[in-house]
C-alpha positions in Angstrom: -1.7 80.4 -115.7 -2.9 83.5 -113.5 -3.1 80.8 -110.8 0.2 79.1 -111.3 2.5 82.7 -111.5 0.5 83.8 -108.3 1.7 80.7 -106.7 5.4 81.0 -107.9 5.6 84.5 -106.7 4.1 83.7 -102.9 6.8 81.0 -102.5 9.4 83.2 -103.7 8.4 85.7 -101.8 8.3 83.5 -98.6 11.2 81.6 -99.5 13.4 84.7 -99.5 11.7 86.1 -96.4 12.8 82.8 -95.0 16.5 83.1 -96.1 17.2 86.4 -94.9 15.8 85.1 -91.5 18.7 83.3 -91.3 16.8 79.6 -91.6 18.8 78.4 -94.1 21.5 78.1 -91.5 19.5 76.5 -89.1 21.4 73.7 -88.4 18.1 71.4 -87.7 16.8 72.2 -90.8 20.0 71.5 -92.9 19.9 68.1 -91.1 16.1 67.2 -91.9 17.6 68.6 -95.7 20.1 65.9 -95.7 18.3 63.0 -94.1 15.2 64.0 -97.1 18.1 64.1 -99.5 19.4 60.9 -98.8 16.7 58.9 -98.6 15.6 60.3 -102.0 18.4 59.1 -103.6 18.4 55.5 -101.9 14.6 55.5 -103.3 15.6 56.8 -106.8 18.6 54.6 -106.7 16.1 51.7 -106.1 13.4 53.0 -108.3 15.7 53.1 -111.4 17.6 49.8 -110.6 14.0 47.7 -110.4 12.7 49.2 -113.7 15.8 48.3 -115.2 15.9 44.6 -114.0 12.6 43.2 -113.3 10.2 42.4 -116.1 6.5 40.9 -115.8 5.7 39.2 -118.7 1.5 38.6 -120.3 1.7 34.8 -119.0 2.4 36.0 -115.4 -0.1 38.2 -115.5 -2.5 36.3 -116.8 -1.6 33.1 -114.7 -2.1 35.3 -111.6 -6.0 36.2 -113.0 -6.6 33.3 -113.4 -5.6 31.8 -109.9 -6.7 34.9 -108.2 -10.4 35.5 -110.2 -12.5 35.5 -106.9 -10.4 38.4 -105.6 -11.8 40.5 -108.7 -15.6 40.3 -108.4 -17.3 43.6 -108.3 -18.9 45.1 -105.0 -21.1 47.1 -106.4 -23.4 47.4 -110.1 -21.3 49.2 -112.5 -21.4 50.9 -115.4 -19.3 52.0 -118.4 -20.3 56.0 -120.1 -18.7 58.4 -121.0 -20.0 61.7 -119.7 -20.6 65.0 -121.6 -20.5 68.5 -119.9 -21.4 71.4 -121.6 -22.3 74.8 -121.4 -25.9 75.4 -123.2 -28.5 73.1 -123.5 -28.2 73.7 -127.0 -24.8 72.2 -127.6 -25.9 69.4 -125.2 -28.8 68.0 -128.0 -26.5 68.6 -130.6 -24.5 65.9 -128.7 -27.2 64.0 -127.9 -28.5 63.8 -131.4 -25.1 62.8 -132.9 -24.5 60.1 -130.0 -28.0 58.8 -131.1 -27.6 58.8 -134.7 -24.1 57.7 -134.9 -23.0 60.5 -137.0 -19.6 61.0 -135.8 -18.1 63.1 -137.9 -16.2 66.0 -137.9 -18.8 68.4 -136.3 -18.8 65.4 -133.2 -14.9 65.2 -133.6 -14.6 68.9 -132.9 -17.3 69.1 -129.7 -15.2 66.3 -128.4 -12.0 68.0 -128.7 -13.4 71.6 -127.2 -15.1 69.9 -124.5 -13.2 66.3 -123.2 -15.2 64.4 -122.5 -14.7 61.6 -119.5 -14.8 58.0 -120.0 -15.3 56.9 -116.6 -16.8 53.7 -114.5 -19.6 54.4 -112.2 -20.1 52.2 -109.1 -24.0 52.4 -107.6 -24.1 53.7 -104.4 -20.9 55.2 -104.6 -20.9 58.5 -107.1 -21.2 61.3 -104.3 -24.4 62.8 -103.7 -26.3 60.3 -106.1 -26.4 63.0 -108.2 -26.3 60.6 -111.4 -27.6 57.5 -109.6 -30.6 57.8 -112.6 -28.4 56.5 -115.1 -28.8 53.2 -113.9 -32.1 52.7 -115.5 -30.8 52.5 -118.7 -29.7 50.1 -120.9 -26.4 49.6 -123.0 -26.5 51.7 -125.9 -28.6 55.0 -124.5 -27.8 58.0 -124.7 -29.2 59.9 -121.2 -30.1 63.9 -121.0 -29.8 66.3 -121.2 -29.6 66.8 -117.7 -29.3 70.3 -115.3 -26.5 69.7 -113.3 -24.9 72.4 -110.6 -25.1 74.9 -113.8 -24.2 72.6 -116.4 -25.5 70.3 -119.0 -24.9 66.7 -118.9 -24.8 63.6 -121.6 -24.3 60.4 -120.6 -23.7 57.6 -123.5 -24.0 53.8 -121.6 -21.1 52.0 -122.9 -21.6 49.0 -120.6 -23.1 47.5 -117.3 -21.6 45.2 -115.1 -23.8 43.2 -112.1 -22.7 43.7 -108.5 -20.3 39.8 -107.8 -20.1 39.6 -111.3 -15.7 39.2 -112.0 -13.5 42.0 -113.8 -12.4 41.0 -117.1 -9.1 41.1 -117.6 -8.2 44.0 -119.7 -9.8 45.6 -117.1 -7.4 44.6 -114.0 -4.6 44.2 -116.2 -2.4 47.5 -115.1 -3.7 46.4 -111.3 -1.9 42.6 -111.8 0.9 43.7 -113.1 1.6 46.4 -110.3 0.9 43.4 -107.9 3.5 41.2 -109.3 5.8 44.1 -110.0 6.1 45.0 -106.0 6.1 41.5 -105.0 9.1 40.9 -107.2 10.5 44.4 -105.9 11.2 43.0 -102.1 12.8 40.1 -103.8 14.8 42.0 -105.4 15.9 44.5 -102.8 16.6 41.4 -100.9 19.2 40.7 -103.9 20.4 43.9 -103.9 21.2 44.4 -99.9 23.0 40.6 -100.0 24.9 42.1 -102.6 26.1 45.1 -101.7 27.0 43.2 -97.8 29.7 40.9 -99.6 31.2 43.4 -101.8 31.4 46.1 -99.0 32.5 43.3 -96.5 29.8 44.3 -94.1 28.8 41.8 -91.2 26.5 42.3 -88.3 26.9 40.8 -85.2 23.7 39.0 -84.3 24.4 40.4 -80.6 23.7 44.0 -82.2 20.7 42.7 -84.4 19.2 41.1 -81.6 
């Protein structure tokens, strides 16, 4: 919060510095305001029109999976945890005991709550500074630490592991598909939109000009 009001302050503080230098006036900047201005309105205008009118329904995505698997094989050996950082080494066996034991109750419930912890896919050979490049000894189902990391204590649960070329499942390229489809269908659809508004405006270029 300290951070955030610090942050407000030095703009406003700079902004108004910048108004009574007269900038606001500056008849450059007022044009880069309108050109900015206008081409976030064409994009909003656009933004809200395609949300409104295109749809990508379950078959589509999953017809696309399915023709397009290859293009979904993994690069690297993966694996599925979610990751524990805590404080004391203390509260990171009282995790680490509950993970193990499966007694998720509410003493785990609130730990998870004060501290959030991330459920995350780690790619081998690609998790910055290998500092956690151990946890790919395990197996599905351990529960890893506690570990002293940069100050603080680390759990790992292994959720799942995945084989460098094996293919995605899936549920887990499923947002990916659809964003895929959803943009191809956008250009179609701005297409539609441009061919529209050009015989309702009576617009025509002369190929001369487009040329």
């Amino acid at each position: 919060v300290s951070n955030l009001v610090n942050n407000w302050v030095e703009k406003t503080l700079l902004y108004e510095a910048a108004k009574n230098s007269s900038l606001d006036k500056d008849e450059v900047l007022i044009k880069k305001r309108d050109v900015f201005y206008k081409k976030l309105l064409i994009s909003s205008f656009l933004d809200i029109k395609a949300k409104k009118e295109i749809s990508v329904s379950k078959k589509e995505i999953s017809n696309y999976y399915n023709k397009n698997k290859k293009s979904f094989t993994r690069n690297n050996n993966e694996i599925l945890l979610k990751h524990f950082v805590l404080p004391t080494n203390k509260e990171a066996k009282k995790i680490k005991k509950l993970l193990k034991t499966n007694k998720k109750g509410k003493e785990f419930e609130s730990l998870v709550e004060k501290y959030k912890p991330e459920t995350k896919t780690v790619k081998e050979g690609l998790i910055g500074d290998n500092l956690i490049g151990f946890v790919f000894k395990y197996s599905v189902g351990d529960v890893v630490g506690p570990n002293l990391i940069n100050g603080s204590y680390h759990v790992f649960d292994i959720l799942k592991k995945h084989n460098k070329k094996s293919v995605k499942g899936l549920e887990v390229v499923y947002d990916e598909i659809r964003q895929r489809i959803f943009k191809t269908k956008e250009l179609q659809f701005l297409d539609s939109i441009l061919d529209s508004l050009f015989l309702n405006n009576d617009i025509y270029i002369s190929p001369e000009v487009s040329g």
